[in-house]
C-alpha positions as CSV (number, residue, x, y, z in Angstrom):
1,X,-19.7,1.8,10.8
2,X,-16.2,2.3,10.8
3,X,-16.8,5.5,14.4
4,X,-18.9,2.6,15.8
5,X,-15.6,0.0,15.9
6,X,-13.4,2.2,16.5
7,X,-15.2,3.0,19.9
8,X,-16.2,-0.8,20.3
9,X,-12.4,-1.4,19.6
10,X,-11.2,1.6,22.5
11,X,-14.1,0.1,24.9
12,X,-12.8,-3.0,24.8
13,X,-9.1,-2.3,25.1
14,X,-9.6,0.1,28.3
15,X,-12.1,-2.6,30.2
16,X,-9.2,-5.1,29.3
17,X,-6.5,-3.2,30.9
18,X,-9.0,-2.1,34.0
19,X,-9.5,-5.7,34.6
20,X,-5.6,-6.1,35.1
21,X,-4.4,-7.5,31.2
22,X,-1.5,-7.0,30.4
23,X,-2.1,-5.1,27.1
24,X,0.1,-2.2,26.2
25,X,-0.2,1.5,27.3
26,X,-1.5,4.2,25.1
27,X,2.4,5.4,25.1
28,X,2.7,2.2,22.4
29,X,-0.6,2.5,20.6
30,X,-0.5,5.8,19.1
31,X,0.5,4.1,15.7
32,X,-3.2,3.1,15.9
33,X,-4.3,6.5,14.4
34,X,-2.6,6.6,11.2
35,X,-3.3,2.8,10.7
36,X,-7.2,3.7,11.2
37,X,-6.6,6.0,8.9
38,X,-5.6,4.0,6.3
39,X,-8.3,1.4,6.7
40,X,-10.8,4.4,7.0
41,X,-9.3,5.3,3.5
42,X,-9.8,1.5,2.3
43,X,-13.3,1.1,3.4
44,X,-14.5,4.8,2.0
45,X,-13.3,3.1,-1.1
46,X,-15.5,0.1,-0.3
47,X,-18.7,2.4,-0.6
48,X,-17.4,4.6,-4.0
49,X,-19.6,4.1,-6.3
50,X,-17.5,4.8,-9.0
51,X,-14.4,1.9,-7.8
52,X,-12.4,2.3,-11.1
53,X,-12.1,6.2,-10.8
54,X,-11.6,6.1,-6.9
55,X,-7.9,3.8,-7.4
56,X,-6.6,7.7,-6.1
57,X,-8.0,7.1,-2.4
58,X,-5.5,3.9,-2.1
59,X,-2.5,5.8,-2.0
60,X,-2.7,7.4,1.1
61,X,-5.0,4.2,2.3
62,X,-2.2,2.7,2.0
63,X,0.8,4.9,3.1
64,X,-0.7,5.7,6.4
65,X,-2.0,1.9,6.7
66,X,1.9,0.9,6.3
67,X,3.2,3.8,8.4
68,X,1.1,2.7,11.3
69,X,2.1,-0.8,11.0
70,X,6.1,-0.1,10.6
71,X,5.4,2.1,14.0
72,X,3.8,-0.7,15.6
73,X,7.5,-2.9,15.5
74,X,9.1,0.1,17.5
75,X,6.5,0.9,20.0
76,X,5.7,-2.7,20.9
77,X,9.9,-3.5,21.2
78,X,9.9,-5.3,18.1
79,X,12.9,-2.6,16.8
80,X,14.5,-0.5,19.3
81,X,14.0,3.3,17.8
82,X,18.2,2.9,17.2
83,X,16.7,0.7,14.3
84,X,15.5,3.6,12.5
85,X,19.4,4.7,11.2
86,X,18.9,1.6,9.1
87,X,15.6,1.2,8.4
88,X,14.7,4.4,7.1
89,X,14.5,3.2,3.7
90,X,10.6,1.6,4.5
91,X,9.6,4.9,3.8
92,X,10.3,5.4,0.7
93,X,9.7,1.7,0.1
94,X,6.3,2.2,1.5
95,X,5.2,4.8,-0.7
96,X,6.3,3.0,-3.8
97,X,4.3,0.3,-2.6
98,X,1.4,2.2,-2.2
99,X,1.5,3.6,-6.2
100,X,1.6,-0.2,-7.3
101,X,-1.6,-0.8,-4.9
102,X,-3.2,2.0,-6.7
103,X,-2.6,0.9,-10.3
104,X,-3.9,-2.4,-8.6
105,X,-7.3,-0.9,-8.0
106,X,-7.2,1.0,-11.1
107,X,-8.0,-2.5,-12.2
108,X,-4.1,-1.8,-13.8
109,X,-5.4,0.4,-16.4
110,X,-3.0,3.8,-15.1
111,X,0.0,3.1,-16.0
112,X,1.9,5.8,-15.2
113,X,1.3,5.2,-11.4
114,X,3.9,2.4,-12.0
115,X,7.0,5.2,-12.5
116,X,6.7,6.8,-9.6
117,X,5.7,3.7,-8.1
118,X,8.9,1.8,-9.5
119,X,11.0,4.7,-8.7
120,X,10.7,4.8,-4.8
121,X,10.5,1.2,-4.5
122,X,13.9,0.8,-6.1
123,X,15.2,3.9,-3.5
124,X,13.6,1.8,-1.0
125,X,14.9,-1.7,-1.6
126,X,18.7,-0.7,-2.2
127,X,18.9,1.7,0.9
128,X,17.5,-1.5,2.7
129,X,19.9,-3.5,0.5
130,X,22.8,-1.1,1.8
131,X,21.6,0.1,5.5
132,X,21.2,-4.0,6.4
133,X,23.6,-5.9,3.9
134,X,26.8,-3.6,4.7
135,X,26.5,-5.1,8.4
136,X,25.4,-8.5,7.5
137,X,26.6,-9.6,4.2
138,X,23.7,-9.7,2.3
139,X,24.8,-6.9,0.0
140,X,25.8,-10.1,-2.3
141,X,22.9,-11.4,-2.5
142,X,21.2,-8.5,-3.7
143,X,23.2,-8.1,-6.1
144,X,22.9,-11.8,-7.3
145,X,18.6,-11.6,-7.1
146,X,18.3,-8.5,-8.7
147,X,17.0,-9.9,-11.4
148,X,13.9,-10.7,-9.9
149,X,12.8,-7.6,-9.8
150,X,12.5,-7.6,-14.0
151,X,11.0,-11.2,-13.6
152,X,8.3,-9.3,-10.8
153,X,7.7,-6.3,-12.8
154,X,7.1,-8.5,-16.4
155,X,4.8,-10.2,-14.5
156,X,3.1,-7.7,-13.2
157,X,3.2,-5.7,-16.9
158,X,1.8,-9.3,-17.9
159,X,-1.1,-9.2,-15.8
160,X,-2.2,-5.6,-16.6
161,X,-1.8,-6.0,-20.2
162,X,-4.1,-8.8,-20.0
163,X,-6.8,-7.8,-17.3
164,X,-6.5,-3.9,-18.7
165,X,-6.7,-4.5,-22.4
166,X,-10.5,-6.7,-22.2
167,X,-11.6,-3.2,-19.9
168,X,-10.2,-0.4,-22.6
169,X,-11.4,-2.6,-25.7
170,X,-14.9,-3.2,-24.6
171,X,-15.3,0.7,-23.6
172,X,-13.5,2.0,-27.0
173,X,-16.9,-0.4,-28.8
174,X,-19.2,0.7,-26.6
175,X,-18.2,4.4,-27.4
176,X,-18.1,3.3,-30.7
177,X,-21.5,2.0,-30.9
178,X,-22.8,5.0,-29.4
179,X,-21.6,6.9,-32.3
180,X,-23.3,4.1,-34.6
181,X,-26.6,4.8,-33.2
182,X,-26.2,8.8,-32.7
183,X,-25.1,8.6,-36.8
184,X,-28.3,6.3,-37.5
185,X,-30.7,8.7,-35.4
């Protein structure tokens, strides 16, 4: 599925820019690959059988999904490559992103994914705090909104606790239960 639009996707793009659109060269499109990765990544998970043990899979899904995209902005002109002196902090912002996807598909039962996963976000959001608000003044504001970062993460905490605890209690009786009828038998 996923070979067969990928070469649909290429077919297409090459008979575009033979017939004289102006589309990008290949030059700009290499960030293609690790973003195909990614989606490769998310649609294997889309065929797991086992979804709730497979949460693994979405952090490099989602790393080389992000990657791809951030490269896109630079070789399409939306940053020059200058840009990266300041925006280096995406990547570290990118893989803490990635560990809160995960503990999202681990229907937000894995907990710990949320410490390394807080941990580079933070790295990631005050280097961009620094790299862009020491030029432009927004430093300030950071340090004024901070606080939504507690109000994101309680909710977040909120949600899991909630959605997480119905999951673990109904497979703690069903264990149970087993052990009722093994003990009966």
């Amino acid at each position: 599925l996923i070979f067969g639009l990928i070469l649909i996707g290429a077919g297409g793009w090459f008979l575009l820019r033979t017939l004289g659109f102006p589309l990008p060269g290949i030059g700009a499109m290499w960030p293609i690959f690790p973003t195909l990765v990614g989606v490769g990544l998310f649609v294997g998970w889309l065929f797991t059988p086992d979804k709730g043990d497979a949460y693994g899979m979405m952090i490099p899904a989602t790393i080389n999904f992000l990657i791809g995209l951030f490269f896109f902005t630079f070789t399409l002109g939306i940053f020059d490559w200058s840009a990266m002196g300041y925006l280096w902090p995406v990547f570290p912002l990118i893989v803490g992103i990635s560990f809160f996807v995960a503990w999202v598909f681990s229907l937000f039962r894995v907990w710990g994914l949320l410490i390394p996963g807080g941990i580079t976000a933070t790295v990631g959001i005050v280097g961009l705090a620094f790299t862009l608000g020491a030029e432009a003044g927004y430093l300030q504001w950071v340090f004024k909104l901070w606080p939504l970062a507690l109000i994101a993460l309680g909710f977040l905490v909120l949600v899991g606790g909630l959605l997480g605890g119905r999951g673990s209690r109904s497979r703690q009786a069903a264990g149970q239960s087993a052990v009722l009828e093994d003990y009966e038998s």
